[in-house]
N, C-alpha and C positions, 0 to 999 in steps of 0.2 A: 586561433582562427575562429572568426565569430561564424554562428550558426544560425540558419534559414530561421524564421518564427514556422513554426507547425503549420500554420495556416494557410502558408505562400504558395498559391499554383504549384505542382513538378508540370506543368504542360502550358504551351498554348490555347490548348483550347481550353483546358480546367481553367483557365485566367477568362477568357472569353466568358465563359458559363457564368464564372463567378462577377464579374462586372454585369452580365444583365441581369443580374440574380440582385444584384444591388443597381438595378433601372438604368444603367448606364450603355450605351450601345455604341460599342467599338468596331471602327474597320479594323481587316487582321492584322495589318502591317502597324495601328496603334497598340494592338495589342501584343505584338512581339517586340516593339523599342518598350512597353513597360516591362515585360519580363525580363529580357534582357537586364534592364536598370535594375530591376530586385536582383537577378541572379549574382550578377557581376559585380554593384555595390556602388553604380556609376551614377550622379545626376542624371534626371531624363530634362534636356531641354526641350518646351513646347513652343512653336511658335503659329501663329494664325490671326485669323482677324477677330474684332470683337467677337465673344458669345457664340462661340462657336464648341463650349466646351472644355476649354484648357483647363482652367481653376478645379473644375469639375473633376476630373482624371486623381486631382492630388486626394480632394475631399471624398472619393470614392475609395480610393488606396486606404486610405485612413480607417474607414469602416469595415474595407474588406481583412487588411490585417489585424485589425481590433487594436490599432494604436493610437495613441494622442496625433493631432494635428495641430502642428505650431505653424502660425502666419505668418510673414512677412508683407505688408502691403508697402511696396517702390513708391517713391513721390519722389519729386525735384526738390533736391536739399536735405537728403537722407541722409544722415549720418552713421558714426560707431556707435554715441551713446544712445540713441533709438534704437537701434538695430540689433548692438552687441551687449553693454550694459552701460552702467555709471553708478558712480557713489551717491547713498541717500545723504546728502550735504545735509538737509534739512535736523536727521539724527544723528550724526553727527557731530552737528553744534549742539543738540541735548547733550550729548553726551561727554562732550569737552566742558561742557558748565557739570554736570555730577560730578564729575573724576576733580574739578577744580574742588567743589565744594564740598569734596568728600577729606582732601588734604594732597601733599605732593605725591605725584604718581610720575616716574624715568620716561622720559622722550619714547625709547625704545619699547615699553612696555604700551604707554600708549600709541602709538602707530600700527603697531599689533593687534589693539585690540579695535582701533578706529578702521585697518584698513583691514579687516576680516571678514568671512560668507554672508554676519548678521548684517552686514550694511551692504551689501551687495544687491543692487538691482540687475535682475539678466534678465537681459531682452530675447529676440527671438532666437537669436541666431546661437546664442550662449546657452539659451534653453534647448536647442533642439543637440547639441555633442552632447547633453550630461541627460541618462537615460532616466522617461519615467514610469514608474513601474519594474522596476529592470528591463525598461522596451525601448529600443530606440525609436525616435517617435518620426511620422512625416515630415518634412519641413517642405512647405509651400514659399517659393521666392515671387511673386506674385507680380506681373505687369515691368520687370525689370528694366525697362524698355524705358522706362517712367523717369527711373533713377540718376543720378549723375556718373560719369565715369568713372572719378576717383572710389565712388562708392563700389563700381562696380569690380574694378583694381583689388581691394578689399577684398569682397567676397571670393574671387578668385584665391588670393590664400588662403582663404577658409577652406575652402572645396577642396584646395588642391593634398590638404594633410587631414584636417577636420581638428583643428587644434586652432586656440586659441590665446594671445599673450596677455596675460592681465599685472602690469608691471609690479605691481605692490603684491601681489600673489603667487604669481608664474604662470605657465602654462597647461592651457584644461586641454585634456584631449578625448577623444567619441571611444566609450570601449568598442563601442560599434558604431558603425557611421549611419545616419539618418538615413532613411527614403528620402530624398531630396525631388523635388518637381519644382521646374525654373517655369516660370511664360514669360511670352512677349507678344504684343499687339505690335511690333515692326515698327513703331511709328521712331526708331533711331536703326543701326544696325550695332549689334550686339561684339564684342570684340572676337577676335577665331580667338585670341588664349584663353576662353572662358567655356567657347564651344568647343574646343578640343577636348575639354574635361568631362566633357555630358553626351549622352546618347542624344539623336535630334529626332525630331518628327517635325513634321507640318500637318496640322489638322485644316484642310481645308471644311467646304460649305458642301453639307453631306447631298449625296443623291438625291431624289423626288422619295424612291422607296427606303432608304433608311432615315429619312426624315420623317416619313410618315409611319415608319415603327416605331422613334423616338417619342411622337406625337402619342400616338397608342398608348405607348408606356406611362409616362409622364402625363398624361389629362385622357384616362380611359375613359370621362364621364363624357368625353366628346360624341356626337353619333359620329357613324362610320362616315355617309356623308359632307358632313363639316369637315370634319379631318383631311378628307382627301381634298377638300374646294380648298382651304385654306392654305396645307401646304402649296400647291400647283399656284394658289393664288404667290405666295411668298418667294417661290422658287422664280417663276415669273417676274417679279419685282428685282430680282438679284442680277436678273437681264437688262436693265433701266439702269440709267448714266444717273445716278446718285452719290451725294457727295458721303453718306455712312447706309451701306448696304446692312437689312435687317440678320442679324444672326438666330440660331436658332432658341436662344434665349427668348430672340423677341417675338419669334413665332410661337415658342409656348406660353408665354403671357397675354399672346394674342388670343389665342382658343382661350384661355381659361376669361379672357373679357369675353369673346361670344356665350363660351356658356355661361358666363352670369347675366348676359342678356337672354338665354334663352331662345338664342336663336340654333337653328336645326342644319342651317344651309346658309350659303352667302347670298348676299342680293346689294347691288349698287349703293343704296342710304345706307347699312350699316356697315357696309368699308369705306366710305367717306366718314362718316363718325367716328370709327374708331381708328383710324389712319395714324393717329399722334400715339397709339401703343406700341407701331410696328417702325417707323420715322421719326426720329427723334431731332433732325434739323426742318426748321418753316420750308425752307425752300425746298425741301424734298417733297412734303406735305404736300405744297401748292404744283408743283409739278407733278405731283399725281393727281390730283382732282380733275372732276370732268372725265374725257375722253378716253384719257388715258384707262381708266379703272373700266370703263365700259369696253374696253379691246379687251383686255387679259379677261375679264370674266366672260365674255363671248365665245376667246378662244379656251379658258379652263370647261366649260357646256360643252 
């Protein structure tokens, strides 16, 4: 039976402490589907809209148990040998020209030596079963949502033993199984046999006041005043029929533009200027200019 790392919350709240301890500001119910997943040994699946925090959660786990963080980033047309590994062909063929040009060397001796760890590329997924450090490390599945089914088919076996089949070698397996953290921005829906595997949450778009803790946290250089116009401004915005609502991503790179402007408080010109930090499509843009920007700040005063 593999055992807890030292480090792992025994509490709710010791997990709580220790995530804003490392800047991160959890509701309670996020922060008992992570515990859970540590206790238990289970995937936590995330799902929610852009920037809202998911990726974050894995990359914080990461530092909080003091382990390596292996990536996965999902794209349409991802495959095994990205994902899982493949053979360096390239040495390979070096290697088929030495062993010629050294003299005859047995079929059997060489395919041994060609299809062995030194030529082996492992990608993410085959990096995060085989322990580093003696640690088993996080493994972020990142935007899944992104990927194709087949791929996602795949992973599904992965998950479901933590074992791997590598035909010319055999089968690698996790002494301990990763911290695993899935996300999805929704933009497909995800199969139930993959969600039966993983604990689930939805991180929706936080409160006005735990937004404006985040805010605190994350860009203390803010004044108090800014802080609070800004989130109320943001949170306001997420009430507006827009075709990509700002996440909180976008509201902290928002302050940290105000404060390299220098500005103390909001006022009309510099949220029309800087509108393209927090809206990233034109027609959101233009659909907030004018009138609109002068209600919500009338009604944040």
């Amino acid at each position: 039976m593999s055992t807890q790392p030292v480090s792992t919350p025994q509490s709710i709240d010791q997990l709580v402490q220790a995530l804003e301890a490392h800047a991160y500001i959890p509701e309670r119910s996020l922060a008992t589907a992570i515990f859970l997943a540590l206790k238990l040994q289970r995937p936590l699946f995330l799902e929610g809209e852009a920037g809202v925090g998911k990726t974050e959660v894995a990359k914080v786990l990461a530092q909080l148990l003091d382990r390596p963080l292996i990536r996965l980033q999902c794209y349409e047309g991802l495959d095994v040998s990205t994902a899982v590994y493949e053979w360096n062909y390239t040495r390979q063929m070096l290697q088929i020209r030495l062993m010629e040009a050294a003299g005859h060397v047995d079929e059997e001796t060489a395919l041994e030596e060609l299809f062995g760890p030194a030529f082996l590329l492992k990608r993410p997924l085959l990096q995060a079963i085989e322990p580093v450090n003696g640690q088993a490390p996080v493994l972020l599945v990142d935007e899944l949502d992104r990927a194709d089914e087949e791929f996602e088919a795949f992973l599904l076996e992965v998950l479901s033993d933590f074992q791997i089949s590598i035909p010319e070698i055999g089968t690698v397996r996790a002494q301990e199984p990763p911290v695993v953290v899935i996300t999805s921005n929704r933009t497909r829906e995800i199969h139930d046999a993959l969600k039966r595997r993983c604990l689930y949450h939805w991180i929706d778009y936080p409160s006005f006041e735990k937004e404006l803790r985040i805010v605190r946290t994350k860009a203390p250089e803010a004044s108090e005043a800014l802080a609070r116009q800004a989130v109320a401004f943001v949170q306001a915005l997420r009430e507006q029929e827009l075709f990509k609502l700002p996440g909180v991503a976008e509201t902290l790179d928002w302050i940290r533009a105000l404060v390299a402007l220098d500005q103390q408080a909001l006022d009309e010109q510099v949220v029309h200027d800087t509108l393209g930090v927090l809206l990233k499509y034109r027609d959101d843009v233009q659909r907030m200019q004018g009138r609109v920007v002068q209600e919500i700040l009338a009604q944040d005063r």
